[in-house]
Backbone bond lengths (Angstrom), bond angles and torsions (degrees), N, CA, C in turn:
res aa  C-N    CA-C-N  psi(-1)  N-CA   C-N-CA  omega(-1)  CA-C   N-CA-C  phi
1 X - - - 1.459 - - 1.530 109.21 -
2 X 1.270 109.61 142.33 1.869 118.74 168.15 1.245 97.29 -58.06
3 X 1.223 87.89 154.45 1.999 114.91 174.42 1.565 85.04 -92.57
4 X 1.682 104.95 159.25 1.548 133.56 166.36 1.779 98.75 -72.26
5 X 1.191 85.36 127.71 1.581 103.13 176.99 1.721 112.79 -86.58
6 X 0.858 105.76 144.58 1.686 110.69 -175.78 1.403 114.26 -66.00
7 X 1.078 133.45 -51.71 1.682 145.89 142.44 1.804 113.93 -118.31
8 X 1.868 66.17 175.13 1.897 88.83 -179.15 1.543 98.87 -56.70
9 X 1.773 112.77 151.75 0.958 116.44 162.49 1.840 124.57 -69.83
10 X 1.653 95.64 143.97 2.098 100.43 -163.41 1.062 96.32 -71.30
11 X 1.415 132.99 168.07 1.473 139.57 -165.12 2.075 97.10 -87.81
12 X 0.933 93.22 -3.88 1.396 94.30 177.27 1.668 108.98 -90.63
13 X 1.239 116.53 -47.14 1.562 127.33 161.51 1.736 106.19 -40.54
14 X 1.137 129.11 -71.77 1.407 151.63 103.06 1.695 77.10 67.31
15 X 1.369 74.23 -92.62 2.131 107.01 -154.55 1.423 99.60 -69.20
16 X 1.373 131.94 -34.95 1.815 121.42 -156.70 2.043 76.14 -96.61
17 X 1.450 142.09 -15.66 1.067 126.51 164.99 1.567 129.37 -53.46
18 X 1.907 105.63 -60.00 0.936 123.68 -174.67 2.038 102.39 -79.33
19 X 0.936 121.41 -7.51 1.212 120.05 171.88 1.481 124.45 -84.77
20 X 1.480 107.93 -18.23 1.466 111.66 170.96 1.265 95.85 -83.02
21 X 1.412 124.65 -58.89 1.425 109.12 -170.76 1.543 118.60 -61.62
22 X 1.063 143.16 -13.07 1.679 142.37 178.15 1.426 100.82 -109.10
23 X 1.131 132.90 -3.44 1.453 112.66 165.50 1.572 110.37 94.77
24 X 1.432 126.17 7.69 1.539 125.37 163.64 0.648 133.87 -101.02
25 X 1.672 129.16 -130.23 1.572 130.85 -158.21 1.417 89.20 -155.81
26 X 1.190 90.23 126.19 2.450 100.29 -170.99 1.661 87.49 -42.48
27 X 1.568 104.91 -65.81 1.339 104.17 -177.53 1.331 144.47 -13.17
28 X 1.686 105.63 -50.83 1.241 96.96 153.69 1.201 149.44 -132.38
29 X 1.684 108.48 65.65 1.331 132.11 153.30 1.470 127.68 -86.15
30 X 1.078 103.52 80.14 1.498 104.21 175.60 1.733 132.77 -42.68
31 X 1.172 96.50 156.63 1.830 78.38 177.14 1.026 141.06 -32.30
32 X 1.896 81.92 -63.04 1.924 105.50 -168.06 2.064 87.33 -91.44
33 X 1.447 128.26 23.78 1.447 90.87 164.48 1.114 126.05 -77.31
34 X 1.686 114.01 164.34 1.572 117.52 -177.88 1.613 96.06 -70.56
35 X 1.261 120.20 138.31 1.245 118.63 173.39 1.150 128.94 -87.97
36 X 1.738 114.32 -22.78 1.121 124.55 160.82 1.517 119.83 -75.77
37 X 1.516 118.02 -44.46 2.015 107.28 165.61 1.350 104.07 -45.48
38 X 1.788 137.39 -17.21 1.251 130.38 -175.40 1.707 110.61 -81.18
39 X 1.121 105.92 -23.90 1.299 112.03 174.29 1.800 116.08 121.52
40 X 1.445 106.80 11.73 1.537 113.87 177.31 1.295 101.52 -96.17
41 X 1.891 97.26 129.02 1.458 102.67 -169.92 1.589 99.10 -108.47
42 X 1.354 114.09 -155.50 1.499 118.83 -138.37 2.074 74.12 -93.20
43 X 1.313 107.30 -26.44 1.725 97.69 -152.93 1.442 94.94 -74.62
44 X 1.383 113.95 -45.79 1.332 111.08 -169.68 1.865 102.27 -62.38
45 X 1.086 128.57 -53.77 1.421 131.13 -172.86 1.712 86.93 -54.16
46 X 1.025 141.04 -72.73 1.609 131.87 -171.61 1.590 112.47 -28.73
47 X 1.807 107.35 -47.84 1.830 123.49 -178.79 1.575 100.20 -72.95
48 X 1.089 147.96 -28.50 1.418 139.00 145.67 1.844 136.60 -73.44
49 X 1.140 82.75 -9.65 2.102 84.23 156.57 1.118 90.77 -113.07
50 X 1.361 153.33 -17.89 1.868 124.53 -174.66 2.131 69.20 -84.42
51 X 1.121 137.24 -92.58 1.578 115.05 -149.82 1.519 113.93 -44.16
52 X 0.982 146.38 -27.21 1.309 137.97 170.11 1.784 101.46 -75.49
53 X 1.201 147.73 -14.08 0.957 139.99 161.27 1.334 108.93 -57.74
54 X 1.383 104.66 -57.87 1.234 117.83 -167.89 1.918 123.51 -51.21
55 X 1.694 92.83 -39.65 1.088 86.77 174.98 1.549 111.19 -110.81
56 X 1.630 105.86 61.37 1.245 109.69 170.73 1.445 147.33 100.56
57 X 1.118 98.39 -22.32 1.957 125.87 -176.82 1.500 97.55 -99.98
58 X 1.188 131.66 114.71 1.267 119.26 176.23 1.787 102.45 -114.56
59 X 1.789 94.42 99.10 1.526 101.53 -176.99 1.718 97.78 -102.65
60 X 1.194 99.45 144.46 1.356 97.20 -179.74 2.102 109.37 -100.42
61 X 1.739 97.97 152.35 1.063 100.82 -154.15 1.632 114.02 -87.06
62 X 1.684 126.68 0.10 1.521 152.11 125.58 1.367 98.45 -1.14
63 X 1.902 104.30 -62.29 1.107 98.18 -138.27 1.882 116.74 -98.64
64 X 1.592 86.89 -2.60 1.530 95.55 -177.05 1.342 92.83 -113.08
65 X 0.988 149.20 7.70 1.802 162.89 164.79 1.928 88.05 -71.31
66 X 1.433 89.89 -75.82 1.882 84.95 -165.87 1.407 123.03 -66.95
67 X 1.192 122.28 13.86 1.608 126.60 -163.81 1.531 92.87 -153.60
68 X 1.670 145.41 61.76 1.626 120.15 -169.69 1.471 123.92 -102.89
69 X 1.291 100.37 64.45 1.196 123.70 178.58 1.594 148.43 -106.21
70 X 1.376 132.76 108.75 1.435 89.91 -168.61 1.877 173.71 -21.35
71 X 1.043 97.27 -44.59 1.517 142.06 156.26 1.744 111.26 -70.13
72 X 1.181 113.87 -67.15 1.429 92.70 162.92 1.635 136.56 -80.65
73 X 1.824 118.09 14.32 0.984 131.81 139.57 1.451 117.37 -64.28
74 X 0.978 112.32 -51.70 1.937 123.83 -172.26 1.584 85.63 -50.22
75 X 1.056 100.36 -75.65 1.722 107.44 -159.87 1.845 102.81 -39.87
76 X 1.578 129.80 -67.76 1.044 150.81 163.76 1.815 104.38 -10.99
77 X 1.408 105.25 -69.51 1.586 114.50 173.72 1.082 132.13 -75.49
78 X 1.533 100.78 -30.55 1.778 89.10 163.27 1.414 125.93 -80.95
79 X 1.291 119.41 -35.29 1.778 126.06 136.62 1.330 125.81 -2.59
80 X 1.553 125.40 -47.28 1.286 155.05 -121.18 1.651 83.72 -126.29
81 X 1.853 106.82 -72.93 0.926 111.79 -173.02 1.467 110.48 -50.43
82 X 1.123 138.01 -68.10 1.527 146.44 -159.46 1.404 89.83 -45.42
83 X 1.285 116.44 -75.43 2.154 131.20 177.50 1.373 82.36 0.90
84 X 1.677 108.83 -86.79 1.506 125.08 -161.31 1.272 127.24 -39.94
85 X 1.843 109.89 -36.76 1.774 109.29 165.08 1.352 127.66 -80.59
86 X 1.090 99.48 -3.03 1.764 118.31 -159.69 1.566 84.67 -88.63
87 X 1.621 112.16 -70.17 1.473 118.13 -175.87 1.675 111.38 -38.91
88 X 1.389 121.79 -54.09 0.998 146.51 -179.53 1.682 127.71 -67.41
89 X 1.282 108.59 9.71 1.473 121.84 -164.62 1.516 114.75 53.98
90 X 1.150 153.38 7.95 1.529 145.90 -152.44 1.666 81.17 -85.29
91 X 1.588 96.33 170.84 1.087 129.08 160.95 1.276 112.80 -60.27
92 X 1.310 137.08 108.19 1.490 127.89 154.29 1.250 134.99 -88.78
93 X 1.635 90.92 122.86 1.716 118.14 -171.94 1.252 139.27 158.54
């Protein structure tokens, strides 16, 4: 099993992620690109919320399906993330 990650992943993590899996250059994934016209399909987005589950963020995959974009990933996980400290007593922020 993954270890709990300290925070949400940075939108830069983000991009050098989804760039190994589609075959580019973080560089040029823009925020607002469609991630799927990039070539990320539904299976791989499923294999990145079961590992972000895993290590803790429980983003659901609804929600990065209807929005597949960088930036509205960020938003999605850090959302997710806060849920998780909030539930958890942490400090939120």
């Amino acid at each position: 099993m993954e270890r709990d990650i300290s925070r949400p992943p940075a939108a830069d993590d983000l991009r050098r992620t989804i760039a190994t899996i589609v075959g580019t250059e973080p560089g040029e994934i823009a925020g607002d690109t469609n991630l799927v016209f990039l070539g990320l399909g539904s299976l791989e987005m499923m294999r990145l919320v079961t590992r972000w589950r895993r290590q803790g963020v429980a983003v659901e995959f609804g929600e990065l399906a209807a929005e597949p974009t960088v930036d509205a990933w960020q938003r999605h996980l850090h959302a997710a993330w806060e849920t998780r400290k909030a539930k958890s007593g942490e400090a939120v922020g």
